[in-house]
C-alpha positions, 0 to 999 in steps of 0.5 A: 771249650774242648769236647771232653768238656762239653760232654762232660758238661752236657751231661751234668746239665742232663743230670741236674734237670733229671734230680730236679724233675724227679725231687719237685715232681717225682713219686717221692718229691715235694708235691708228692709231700705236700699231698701225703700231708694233706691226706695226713690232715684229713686223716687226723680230722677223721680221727677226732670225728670218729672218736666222738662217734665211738664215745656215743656208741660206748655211750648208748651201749652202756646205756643199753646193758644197764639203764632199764628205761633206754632198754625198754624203749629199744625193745619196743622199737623192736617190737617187742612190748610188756603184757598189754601193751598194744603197738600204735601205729601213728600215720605220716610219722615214720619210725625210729631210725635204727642206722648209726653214723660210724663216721667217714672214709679218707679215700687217697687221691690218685696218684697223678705224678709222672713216671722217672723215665719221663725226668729221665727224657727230659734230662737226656734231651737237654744234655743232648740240646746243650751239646749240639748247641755248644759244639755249633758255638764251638765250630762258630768260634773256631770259624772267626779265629782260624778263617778257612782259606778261600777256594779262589786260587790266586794268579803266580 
């Protein structure tokens, strides 16, 4: 094999793992996919739960512009209360809860995948492995087919 061949090879060895590292692993490679359709999943889960969330909110809000019984619970949870009325304070029960549940966060996992430049390493390294391997294989072949004369003189 001729050198031109050799390095032509070596770096199309270092070519091919670089594409190979950088489309298995890289920032836009399949592990890469697989985790942008994980958060897609999430996200979609998110979605559902926080339409049903907003339906009971648009719920109660309707009921709270219209239904006189749910305004005036709401008013006295308030403290608000009709000519009268006295508030009553029961011990050991707490009051009303007046949070509501708006649903969740998708938080994106971190980005954990390797820099190109470190395909770009590896890639460089293994043409520079296979070419001084082939060129040892080379200088061996050579050595068996075309035997240096020895450096012993013969007698005339």
């Amino acid at each position: 094999m001729s050198r031109r061949t050799r390095v032509a090879l070596a770096l199309y060895i270092g070519f091919v793992i670089y594409s190979l590292g950088v489309f298995l692993w890289g920032r836009t490679g399949v592990a890469a996919g697989f985790e942008l359709s994980a958060l897609r999943t999430r996200l979609e889960a998110n979605m559902v739960v926080l339409q049903q969330v907003n339906g009971q909110l648009a719920a109660e809000f309707d009921a709270l512009r219209s239904d006189p019984t749910t305004i005036r619970l709401e008013a006295r949870q308030l403290g608000y209360l009709e000519p009268g009325e006295r508030p009553i304070d029961i011990v050991g029960r707490p009051n009303g809860d007046t949070s509501f549940a708006v649903g969740t966060l998708v938080a994106e996992k971190a980005q954990r995948f390797p820099n190109d430049s470190l395909f770009r390493g590896i890639g460089a390294g293994s043409a520079l492995i296979f070419l001084l391997t082939s060129g040892i294989v080379a200088r061996r072949k050579n050595a068996h087919i075309h035997p240096r004369p020895s450096s012993e003189t013969e007698p005339h």
